[in-house]
Structure formats: structure tokens, C-alpha cells
C-alpha positions as CSV (number, residue, x, y, z in Angstrom):
1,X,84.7,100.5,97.0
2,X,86.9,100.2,99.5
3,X,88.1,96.9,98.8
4,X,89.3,98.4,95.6
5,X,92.5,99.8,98.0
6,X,92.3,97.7,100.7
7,X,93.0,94.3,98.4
8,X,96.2,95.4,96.8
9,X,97.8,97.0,99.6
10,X,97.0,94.1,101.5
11,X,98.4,92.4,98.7
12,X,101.8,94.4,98.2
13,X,102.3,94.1,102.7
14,X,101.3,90.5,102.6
15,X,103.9,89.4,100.0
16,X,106.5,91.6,101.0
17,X,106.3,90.4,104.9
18,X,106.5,86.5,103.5
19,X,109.8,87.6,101.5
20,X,111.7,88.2,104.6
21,X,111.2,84.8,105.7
22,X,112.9,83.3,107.3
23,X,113.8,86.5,109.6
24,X,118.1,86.2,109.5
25,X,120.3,88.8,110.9
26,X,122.1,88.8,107.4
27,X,119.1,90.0,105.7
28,X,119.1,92.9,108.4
29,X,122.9,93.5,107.5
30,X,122.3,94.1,104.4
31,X,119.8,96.9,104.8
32,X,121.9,98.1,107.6
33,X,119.1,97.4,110.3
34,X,119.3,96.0,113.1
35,X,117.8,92.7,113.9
36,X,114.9,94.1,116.0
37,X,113.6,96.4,113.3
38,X,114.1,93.6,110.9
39,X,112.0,91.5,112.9
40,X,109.1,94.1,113.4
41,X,109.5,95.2,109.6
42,X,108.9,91.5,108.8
43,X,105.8,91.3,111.2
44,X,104.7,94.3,111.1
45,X,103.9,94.1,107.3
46,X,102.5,90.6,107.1
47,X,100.3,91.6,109.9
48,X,99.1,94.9,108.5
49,X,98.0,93.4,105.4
50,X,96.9,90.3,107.4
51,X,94.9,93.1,109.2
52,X,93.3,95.2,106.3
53,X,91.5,92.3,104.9
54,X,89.8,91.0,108.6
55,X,89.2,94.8,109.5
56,X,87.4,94.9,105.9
57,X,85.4,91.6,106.4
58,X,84.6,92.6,110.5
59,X,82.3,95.8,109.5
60,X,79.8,93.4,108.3
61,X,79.2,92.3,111.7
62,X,77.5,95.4,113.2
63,X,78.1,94.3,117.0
64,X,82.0,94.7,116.7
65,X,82.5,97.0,113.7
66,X,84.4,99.4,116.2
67,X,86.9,96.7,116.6
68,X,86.9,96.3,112.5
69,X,87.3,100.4,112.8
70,X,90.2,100.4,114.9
71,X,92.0,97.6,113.2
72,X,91.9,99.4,109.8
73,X,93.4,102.4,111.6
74,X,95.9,100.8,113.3
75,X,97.0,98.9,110.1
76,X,97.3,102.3,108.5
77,X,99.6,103.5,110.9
78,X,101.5,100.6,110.9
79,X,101.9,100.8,107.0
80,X,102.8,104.6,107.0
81,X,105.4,104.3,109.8
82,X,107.1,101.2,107.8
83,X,106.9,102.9,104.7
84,X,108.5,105.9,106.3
85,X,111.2,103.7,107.8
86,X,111.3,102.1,103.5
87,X,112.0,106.0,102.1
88,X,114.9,107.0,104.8
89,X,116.8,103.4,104.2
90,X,117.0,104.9,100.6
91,X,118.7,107.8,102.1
92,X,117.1,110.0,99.3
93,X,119.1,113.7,98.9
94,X,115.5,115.6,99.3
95,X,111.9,115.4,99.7
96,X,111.4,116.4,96.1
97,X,113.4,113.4,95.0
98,X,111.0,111.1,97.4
99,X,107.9,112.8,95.3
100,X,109.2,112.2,92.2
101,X,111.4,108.9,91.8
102,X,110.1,107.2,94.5
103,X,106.6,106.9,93.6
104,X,105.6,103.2,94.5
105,X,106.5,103.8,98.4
106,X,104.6,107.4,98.2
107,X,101.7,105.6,97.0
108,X,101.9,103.1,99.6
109,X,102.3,105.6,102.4
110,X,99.1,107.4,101.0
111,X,97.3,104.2,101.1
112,X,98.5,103.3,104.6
113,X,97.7,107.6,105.5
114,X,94.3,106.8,103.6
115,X,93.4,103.9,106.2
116,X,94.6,105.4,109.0
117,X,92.5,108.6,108.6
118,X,89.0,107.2,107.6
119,X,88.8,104.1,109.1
120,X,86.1,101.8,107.7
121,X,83.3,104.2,107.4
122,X,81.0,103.4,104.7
């Protein structure tokens, strides 16, 4: 049931990581970033939806599903703190206006919160 979650964030990171390829400082620009946070942006979302699928195919190997544990919680984290970095780019005026017109990067925040709380038990 997992996989249910884990798939389409993986999904939604994976695709949105290869879209700021290549990495250019103009791209960073016009986010008003700078290039460094551009970079890890870029990397950090390929790699945490990179991550969610191997931590999700790792618990099926009982020696090292610890490792597949930690890796689903660290891709969590890594999706909530880049979604949190997403919201406050779109400078919203209040946290009700996050809640209710900004629903796609809530719900990906909640996925990545989702991960990084439970982990891969089963």
C-alpha cells in the first residue's frame, strides 16, 4: 500500500529535478535563488524521488531494511524542506492562503512529512 504514495511522489520529484536540467545560473535568477540552492533544489529532488523508490524496493531484503528505513526518512525530509523552500518563493500573504490555494505543494509536503515520520514499516 505504500507504493500507492511512494510512486507518484517519486514521480512528481523525479520529473521536476530533470526539468531544471541543465543547472544554469539564469534559471536561478529567475526564481531569485542563488545558484547554490538551485543546484541542491535540482539534486535534491531528483535524488529524493530517486530515493523513495530504492528505499521502497530495499525492505524486501531483510539484512539491510534499516538502510531502506533510513533512506525513506531521509527522502522525506528532504522533500518537506524543498517543499518548504517551494511555498516561501511564492511569498504567500498568510498561512491560510498556503492551506487553501496552494494545495498541490501542501500535499506534497504531507507526503514528504508522511515518509519522514513512518519510515518503511509495514
Amino acid at each position: 500500500s505504500h507504493w500507492l504514495l511512494r510512486i507518484p511522489l517519486a514521480i512528481i520529484f523525479i520529473q521536476q529535478g530533470l526539468s531544471k536540467f541543465p543547472i544554469t545560473i539564469d534559471d536561478a535568477e529567475a526564481f531569485e535563488l542563488s545558484y547554490i540552492v538551485w543546484w541542491f533544489s535540482a539534486y535534491g529532488e531528483l535524488g529524493a524521488g530517486i530515493g523513495l523508490i530504492v528505499s521502497g524496493l530495499v525492505i524486501y531484503y531483510k539484512k539491510i531494511e534499516w538502510m531502506g528505513d533510513l533512506l525513506t526518512r531521509f527522502c522525506g525530509i528532504t522533500i518537506c524542506s524543498i517543499m518548504t523552500g517551494v511555498i516561501w518563493v511564492g511569498q504567500p500573504d498568510s498561512l491560510l492562503d498556503v492551506l487553501l490555494y496552494d494545495n498541490l505543494h501542501v500535499l506534497l509536503w504531507v507526503g514528504g512529512l508522511f515518509f519522514a515520520l513512518r519510515g518503511t514499516r509495514t
